[in-house]
Steps between C-alpha positions, in 0.01 A plus 500: 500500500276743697467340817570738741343838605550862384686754711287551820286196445575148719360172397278363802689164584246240351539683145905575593474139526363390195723767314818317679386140332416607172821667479657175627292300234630717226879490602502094497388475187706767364830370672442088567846508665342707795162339488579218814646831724188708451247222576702456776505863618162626415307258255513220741319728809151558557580879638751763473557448867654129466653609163716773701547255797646253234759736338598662811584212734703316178655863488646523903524137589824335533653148613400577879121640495322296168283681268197339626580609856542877379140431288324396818632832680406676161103363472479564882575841461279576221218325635490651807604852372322579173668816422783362441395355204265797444834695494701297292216517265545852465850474464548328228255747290675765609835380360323454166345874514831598561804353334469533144717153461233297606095461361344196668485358853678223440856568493479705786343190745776298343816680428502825672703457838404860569145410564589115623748644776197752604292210517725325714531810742140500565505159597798596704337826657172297574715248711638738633210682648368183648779412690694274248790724528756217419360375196436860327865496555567178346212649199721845529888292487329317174342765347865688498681170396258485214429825335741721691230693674584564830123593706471509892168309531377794721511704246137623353478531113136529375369380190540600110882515582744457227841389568663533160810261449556522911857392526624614776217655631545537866188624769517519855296412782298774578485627133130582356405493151220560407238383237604601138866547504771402242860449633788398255807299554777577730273714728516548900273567740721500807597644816775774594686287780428203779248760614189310663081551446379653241748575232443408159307672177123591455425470125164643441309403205560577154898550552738347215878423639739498233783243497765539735334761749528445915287678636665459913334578829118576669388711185202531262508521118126676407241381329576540130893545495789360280831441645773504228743219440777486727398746729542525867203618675561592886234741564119481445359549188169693425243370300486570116854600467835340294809444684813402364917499619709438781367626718156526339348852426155579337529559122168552392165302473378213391314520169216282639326413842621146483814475407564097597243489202654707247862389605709810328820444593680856306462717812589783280177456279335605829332850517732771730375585829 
């Protein structure tokens, strides 16, 4: 299948759409066994925006709040606030550009709890912002119940985010990502103590953040940086640079402007300073 876009290219959401069911179409009658879930999920839906609503609110519901409760909150949201659904759009081409274990939309929408607990954040950080500050929490104690992603619902992420596997991926409240940025597992972007105001991490655009990093306090990682795996990163970073260690020191560079796109992990394949 060829569904989705090249590198740099996004699908416009009425032909993202039509990719999504024809991908759907293909999988039922290639595996019958999963052929009642997917009509279910995305066959059964006449947008991508219900489709999403569908799988998330199944995803965070429990005995107490219903599924069709959480929907309602869900289809609210994205009616009233299309860029949510703009952004989730993007997101889920963006994991396909960028993890090479994954080629079509599908899978991602229905499996990846990286991009479903993202989801759920935004719906989280929209309540959030209009005064529903005890239900993001509820969406924020679920969404860390579920797929072990812990987000403050203040926190701002922007759009073409990956988070790859996620487990125990923990952001605080006033934490900024923004758009095209791929964190792995295991990372933190925390604060230094019970300090109040502004004191989380600025990640600027382009940034990859290997597994296992914290990155702790009111500081910036540039535009265009890698942070090794398992570092600890307690001072700002400049843009275009690799840091790696406990604590983190620059390396060398980046081979490429992007790299959440190109997602090199061997820091020591990157050029010297």
């Amino acid at each position: 299948m060829s569904h989705h876009p090249a590198k740099n290219q996004v699908l416009a959401s009425d032909e993202f759409w039509k990719a999504l069911k024809s991908e759907a179409k293909e999988v039922s009658e290639r595996e019958p066994l999963l052929a009642s879930y997917i009509h279910s999920c995305v066959y059964g839906h006449h947008n991508f925006e219900t489709s999403l609503s569908f799988i998330l609110s199944n995803k965070v519901s429990d005995d107490v709040m219903p599924a069709m409760a959480v929907g309602e909150i869900f289809n609210e949201a994205y009616l009233l606030n299309p860029a949510m659904v703009e952004a989730a759009i993007y997101d889920v081409q963006a994991v396909v550009a960028r993890d090479p274990a994954v080629s079509t939309f599908l899978p991602v929408l229905t499996h990846f709890k990286g991009y479903q607990s993202l989801q759920v954040h935004r719906l989280a950080h929209y309540l959030w912002q209009n005064g529903r500050k005890e239900l993001a929490l509820f969406m924020q104690s679920r969404n860390s119940e579920v797929f072990s992603v812990d987000i403050h619902p203040a926190a701002k992420i922007g759009q073409g985010v990956m988070l790859d596997h996620a487990t125990g991926i923990v952001i605080g409240e006033t934490a900024v990502v923004e758009d095209n940025v791929s964190i792995l597992q295991n990372v933190t972007l925390g604060g230094t103590g019970n300090e109040q105001g502004d004191r989380h991490p600025k990640i600027r655009e382009g940034v990859m953040i290997g597994s296992g990093a914290k990155i702790l306090g009111n500081i910036e990682i540039g535009k265009g940086s890698k942070v090794g795996a398992g570092s600890v990163v307690l001072n700002n970073v400049k843009c275009g640079v690799t840091v790696v260690g406990v604590p983190a020191k620059v390396v060398g560079k980046p081979d490429c402007k992007m790299p959440c796109d190109s997602m090199e992990q061997n820091v020591l394949q990157d050029k010297a300073k």
